[in-house]
N, C-alpha and C positions, 0 to 999 in steps of 0.2 A: 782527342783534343777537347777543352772545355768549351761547351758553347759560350754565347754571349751572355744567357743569363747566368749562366753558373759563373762568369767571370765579374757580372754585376751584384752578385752574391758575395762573394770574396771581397770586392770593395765595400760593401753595405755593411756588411757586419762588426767592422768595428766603428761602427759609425752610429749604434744604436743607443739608446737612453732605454734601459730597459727596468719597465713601466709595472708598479704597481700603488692603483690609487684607488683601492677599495675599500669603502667603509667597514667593512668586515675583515679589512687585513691585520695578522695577527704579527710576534713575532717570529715566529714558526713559517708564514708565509716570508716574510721579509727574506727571510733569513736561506728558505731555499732557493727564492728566485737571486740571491745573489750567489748561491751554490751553483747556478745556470749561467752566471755574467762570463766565466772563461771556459772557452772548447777547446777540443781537442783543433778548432783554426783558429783560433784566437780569443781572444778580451773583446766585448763591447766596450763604449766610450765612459759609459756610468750605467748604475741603479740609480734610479727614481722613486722614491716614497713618501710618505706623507712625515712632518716634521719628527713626530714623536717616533718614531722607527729610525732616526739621523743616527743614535747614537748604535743600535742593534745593523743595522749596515753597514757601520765601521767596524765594529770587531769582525764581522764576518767576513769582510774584505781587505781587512787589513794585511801590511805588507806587499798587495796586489798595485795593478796598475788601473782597474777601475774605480771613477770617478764615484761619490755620492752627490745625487743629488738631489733637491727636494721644492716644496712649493710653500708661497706665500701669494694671500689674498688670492685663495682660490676655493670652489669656484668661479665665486659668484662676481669676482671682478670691482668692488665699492671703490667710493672714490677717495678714502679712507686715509692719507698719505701716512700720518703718521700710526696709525694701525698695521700698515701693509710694510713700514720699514722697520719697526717691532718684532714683525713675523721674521722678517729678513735677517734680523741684529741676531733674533736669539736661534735662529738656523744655522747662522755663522757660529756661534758660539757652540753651539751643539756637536758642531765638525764638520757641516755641509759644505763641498765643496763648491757648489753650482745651485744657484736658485733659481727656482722658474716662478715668476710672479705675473700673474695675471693685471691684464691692464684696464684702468676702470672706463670701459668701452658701452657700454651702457649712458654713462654720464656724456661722453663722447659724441655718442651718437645723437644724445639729448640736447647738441648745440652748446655741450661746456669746453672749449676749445682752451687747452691749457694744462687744466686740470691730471692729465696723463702725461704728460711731461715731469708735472710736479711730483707726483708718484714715483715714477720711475729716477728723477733725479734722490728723492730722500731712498729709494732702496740699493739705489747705487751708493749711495753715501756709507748706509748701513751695510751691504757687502763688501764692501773695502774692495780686495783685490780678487774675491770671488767671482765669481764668472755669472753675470746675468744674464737670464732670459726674458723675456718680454712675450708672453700671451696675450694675441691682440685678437683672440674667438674672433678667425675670420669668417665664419659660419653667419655671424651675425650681421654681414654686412653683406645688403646687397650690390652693391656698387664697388668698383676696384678704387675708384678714386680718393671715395673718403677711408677706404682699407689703407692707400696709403699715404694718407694726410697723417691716420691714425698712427701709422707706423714710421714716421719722420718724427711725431711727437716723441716717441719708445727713443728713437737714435739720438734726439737730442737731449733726451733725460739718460743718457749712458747704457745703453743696454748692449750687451755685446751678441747677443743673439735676437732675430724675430720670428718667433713661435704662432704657428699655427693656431693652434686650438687647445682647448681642454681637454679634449674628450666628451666632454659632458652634453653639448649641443651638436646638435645635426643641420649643415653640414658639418666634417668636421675636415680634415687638411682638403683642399682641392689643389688639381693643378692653374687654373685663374689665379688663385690666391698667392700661391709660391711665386708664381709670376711675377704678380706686382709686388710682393717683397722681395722678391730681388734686383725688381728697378731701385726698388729704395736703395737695397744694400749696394747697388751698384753706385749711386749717386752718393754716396756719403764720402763724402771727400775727406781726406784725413781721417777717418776711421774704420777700422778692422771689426767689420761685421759679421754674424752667421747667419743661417736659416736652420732653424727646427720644424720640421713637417711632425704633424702628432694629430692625430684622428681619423682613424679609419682605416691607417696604412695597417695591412697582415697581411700581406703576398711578397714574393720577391718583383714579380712582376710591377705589382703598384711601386713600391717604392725605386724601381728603374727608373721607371716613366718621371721620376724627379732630381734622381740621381742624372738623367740623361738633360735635364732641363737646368740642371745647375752647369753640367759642363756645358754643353751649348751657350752656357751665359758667360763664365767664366776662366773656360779651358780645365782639363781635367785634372790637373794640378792641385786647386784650390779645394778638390771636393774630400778634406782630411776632415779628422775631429773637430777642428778648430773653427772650421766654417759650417758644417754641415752636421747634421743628425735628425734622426730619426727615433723620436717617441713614443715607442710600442710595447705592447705586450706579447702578441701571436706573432711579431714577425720572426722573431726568431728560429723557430722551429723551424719554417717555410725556408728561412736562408739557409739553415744547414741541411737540410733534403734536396735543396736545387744544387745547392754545391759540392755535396756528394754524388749528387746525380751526374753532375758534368765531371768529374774528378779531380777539381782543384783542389790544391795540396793544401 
């Protein structure tokens, strides 16, 4: 019989955005980690890549049921609006299904109250019916309170996702941080929000511990593609070894 992590395995894995955002990625790289996106248990949720790999991610995907996705104003997060909704316009136009745009959290933290809202409303504008994500580098905040001031601006500038982290800073997903973003998402009345954890998660175990904390918030229903993922690169591998390990099908 499957233990409990091997069954929180089976749930995770299509739940994943699998991750590559290396200066050094080619299309050759692109192009086998979406060779990776469907197992022999299933499809993760989408590939993640950097803009110019949008269109070598479609053909390699194509006909599938995996998402592309990709980023704008990222890293470094500026407070750029109409720059950051540019990235967004021509990522849509490229085929992206899903953008993950960082939010100018920096500016934010610097007392410019607003300003990420307005971001986030012109990349919403600029994704049409695309699916955004909202990078709010929780890493960089030390307080949960202004994480989610920050992250009420993201939901009122239309983001359909609130995303942990880049990667790029340390800390990068915590369980604190998921926390308060999903008081947020809980609080958003009238609208249908997710959580993306992304930083740090590579275990099956790490990413339970938030799988378990979405249901505890939520009930375990809610925890599909729609509302939930997970932005990795290693975790993959980790889910299908614990879930071969327990023998779910």
């Amino acid at each position: 019989m499957p233990d409990d992590l091997a069954l929180a395995a089976a749930r995770i894995l299509p739940l994943v955005d699998l991750t590559t955002l290396r200066d050094d990625d080619t299309d050759a790289v692109v192009t086998a980690l979406c060779g990776r996106a469907t197992t022999p248990r299933g499809a993760v949720a989408a590939v993640c890549v950097f803009p110019r790999f949008v269109p070598t991610a479609r053909r390699a995907l194509a006909g599938g049921p995996v998402r592309v996705a990709t980023v704008a104003n990222f890293p470094a997060g500026d407070d750029d609006a109409s720059r950051a909704a540019d990235e967004t316009r021509r990522a849509v136009e490229a085929g992206a299904d899903e953008v993950d745009v960082v939010f100018p959290w920096r500016a934010f933290l610097d007392g410019a109250r607003g300003r990420g809202e307005a971001l986030v409303a012109a990349c919403r504008a600029a994704a049409g019916a695309r699916t955004l994500k909202v990078i709010l580098e929780s890493g960089a905040f030390r307080d949960p309170t202004a994480l989610a001031a920050a992250a009420r601006e993201a939901v009122a500038g239309g983001a359909d996702f609130l995303k942990t982290s880049t990667g790029r800073r340390e800390p990068g997903a915590t369980l604190e941080a998921a926390r308060a973003l999903l008081e947020v998402v809980a609080a958003a009345r009238g609208r249908d929000v997710g959580l993306k954890v992304s930083g740090g998660v590579r275990t099956t175990a790490q990413a339970a511990a938030y799988l378990a904390l979405a249901d505890a918030t939520f009930g375990r229903a809610w925890a599909g593609p729609r509302h939930l993922r997970f932005g990795a690169s290693a975790l993959l591998d980790d889910l299908l070894a614990v879930a071969a390990r327990g023998g779910t099908p």
